[in-house]
BAFI-3210 file (N, C-alpha, C; in Angstrom, 3 decimals, decimal comma, padded with zeros to 6 digits):
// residues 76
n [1|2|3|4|5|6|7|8|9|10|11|12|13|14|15|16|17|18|19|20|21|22|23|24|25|26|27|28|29|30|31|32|33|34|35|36|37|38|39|40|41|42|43|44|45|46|47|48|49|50|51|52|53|54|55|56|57|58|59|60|61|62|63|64|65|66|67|68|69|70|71|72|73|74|75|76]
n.u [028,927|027,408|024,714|024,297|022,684|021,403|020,319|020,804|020,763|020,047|021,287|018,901|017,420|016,363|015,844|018,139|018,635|020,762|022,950|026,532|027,682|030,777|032,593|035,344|037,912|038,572|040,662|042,090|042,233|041,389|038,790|036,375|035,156|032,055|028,935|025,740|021,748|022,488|024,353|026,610|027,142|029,413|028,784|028,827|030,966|031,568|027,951|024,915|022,541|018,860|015,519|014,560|016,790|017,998|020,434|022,077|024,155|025,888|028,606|032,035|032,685|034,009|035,710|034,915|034,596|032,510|032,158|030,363|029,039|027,281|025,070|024,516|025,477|027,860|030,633|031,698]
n.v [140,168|141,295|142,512|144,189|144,982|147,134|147,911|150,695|150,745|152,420|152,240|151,476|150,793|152,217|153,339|154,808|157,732|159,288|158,119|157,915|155,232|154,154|152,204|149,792|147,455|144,729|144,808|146,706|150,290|151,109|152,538|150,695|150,307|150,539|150,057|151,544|149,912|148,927|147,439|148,174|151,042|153,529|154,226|156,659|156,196|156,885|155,624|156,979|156,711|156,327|158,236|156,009|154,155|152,949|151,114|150,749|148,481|147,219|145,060|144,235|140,506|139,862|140,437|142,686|145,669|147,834|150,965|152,294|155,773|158,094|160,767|160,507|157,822|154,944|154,560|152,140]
n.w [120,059|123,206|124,649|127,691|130,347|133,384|136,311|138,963|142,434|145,403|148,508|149,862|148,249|146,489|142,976|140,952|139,786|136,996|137,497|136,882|134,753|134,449|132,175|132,201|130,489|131,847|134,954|134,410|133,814|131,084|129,334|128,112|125,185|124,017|122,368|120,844|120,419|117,918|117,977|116,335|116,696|117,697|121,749|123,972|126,840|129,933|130,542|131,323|133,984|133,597|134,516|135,973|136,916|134,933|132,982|129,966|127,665|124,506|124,059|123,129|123,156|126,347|129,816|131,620|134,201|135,996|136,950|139,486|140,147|141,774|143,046|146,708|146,520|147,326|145,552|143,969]
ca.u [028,428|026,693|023,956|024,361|021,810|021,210|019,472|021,452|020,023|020,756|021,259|017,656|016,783|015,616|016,297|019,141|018,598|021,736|024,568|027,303|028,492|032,078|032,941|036,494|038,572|038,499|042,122|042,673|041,888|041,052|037,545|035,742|034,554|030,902|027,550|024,300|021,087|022,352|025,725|027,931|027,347|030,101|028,051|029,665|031,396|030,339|026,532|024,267|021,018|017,597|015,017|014,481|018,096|018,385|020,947|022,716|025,537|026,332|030,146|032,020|032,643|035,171|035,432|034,919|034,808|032,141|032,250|029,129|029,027|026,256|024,935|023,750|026,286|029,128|031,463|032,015]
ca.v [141,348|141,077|143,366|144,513|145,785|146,561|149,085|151,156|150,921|152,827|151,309|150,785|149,915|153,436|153,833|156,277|158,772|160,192|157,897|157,448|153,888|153,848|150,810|149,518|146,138|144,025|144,858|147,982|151,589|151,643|152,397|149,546|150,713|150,362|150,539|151,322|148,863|147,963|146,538|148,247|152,433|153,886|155,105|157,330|156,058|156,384|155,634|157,798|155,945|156,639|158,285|154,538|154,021|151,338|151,254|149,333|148,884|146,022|144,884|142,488|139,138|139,512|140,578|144,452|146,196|149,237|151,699|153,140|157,250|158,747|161,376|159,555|156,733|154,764|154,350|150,768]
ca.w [120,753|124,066|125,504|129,087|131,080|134,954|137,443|139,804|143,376|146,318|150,035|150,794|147,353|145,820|141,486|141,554|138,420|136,616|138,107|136,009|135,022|133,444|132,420|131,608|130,332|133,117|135,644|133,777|133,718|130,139|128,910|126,644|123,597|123,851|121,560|121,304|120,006|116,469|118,017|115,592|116,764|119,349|122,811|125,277|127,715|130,840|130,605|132,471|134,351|132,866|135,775|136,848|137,286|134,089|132,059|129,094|126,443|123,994|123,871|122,561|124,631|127,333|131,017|132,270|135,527|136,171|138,360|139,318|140,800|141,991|144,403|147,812|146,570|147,313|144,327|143,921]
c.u [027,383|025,931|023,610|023,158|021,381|020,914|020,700|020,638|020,345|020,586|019,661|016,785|015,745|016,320|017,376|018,717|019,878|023,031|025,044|027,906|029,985|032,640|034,302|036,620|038,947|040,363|042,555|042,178|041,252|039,479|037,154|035,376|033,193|029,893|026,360|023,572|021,883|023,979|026,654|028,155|027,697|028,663|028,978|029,765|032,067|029,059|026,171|022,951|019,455|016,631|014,684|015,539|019,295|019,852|021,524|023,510|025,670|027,434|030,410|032,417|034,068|034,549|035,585|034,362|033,860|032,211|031,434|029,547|027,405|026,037|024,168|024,603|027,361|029,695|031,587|032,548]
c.v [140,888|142,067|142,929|145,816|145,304|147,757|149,494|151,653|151,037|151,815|150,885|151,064|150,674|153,144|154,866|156,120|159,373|159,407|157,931|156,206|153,972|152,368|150,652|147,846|145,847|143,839|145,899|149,241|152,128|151,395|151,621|150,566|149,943|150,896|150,753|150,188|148,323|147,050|147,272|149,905|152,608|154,444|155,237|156,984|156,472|156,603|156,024|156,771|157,150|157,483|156,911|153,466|152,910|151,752|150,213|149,939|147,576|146,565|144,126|141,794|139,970|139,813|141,989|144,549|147,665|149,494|152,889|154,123|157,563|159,836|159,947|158,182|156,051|154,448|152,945|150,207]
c.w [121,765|124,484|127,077|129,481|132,817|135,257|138,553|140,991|144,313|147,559|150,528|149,581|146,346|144,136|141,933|139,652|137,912|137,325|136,780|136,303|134,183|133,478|131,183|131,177|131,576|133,836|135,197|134,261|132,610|129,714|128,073|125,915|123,863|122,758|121,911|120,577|119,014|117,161|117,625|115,758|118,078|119,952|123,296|126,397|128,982|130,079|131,930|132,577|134,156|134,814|136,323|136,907|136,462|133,616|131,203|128,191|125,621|123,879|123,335|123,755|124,902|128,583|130,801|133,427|134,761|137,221|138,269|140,442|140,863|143,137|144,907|147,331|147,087|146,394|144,906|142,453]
res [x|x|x|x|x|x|x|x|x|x|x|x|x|x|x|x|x|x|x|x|x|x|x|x|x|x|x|x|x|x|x|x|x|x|x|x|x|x|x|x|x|x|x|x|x|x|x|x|x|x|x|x|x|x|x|x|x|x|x|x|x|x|x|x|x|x|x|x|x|x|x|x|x|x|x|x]
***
């Protein structure tokens, strides 16, 4: 199990509040199965960003693809 964590920051480097991150198995469409702290309790997938735009998930090892939404964003 790995813990992931990262900030979502708009074009000129503002926190964005409330994006959504969905994050899948890496080439797919399908949502990982993510946790919260202890490792071993499902979280809801997408994760929403904190007011200072953090967010995080532990997984297990592999590769995944997010795709962060937000107002004032570009989906990427």
């Amino acid at each position: 199990m790995n813990r992931f964590e990262d900030v979502v920051l708009s074009q000129i480097g503002v926190p964005v509040a409330s994006a959504s991150v969905d994050i899948y198995t890496a080439g797919t469409v399908t949502a990982a199965a993510i946790y919260s702290e202890d490792g071993t309790t499902s979280k809801t997938n997408p994760v929403t960003t904190d007011a200072l735009g953090r967010f995080w998930f532990y997984v297990a090892d592999g590769r995944y693809d997010l795709r962060v939404t937000g107002t004032g964003l570009t989906t990427y």
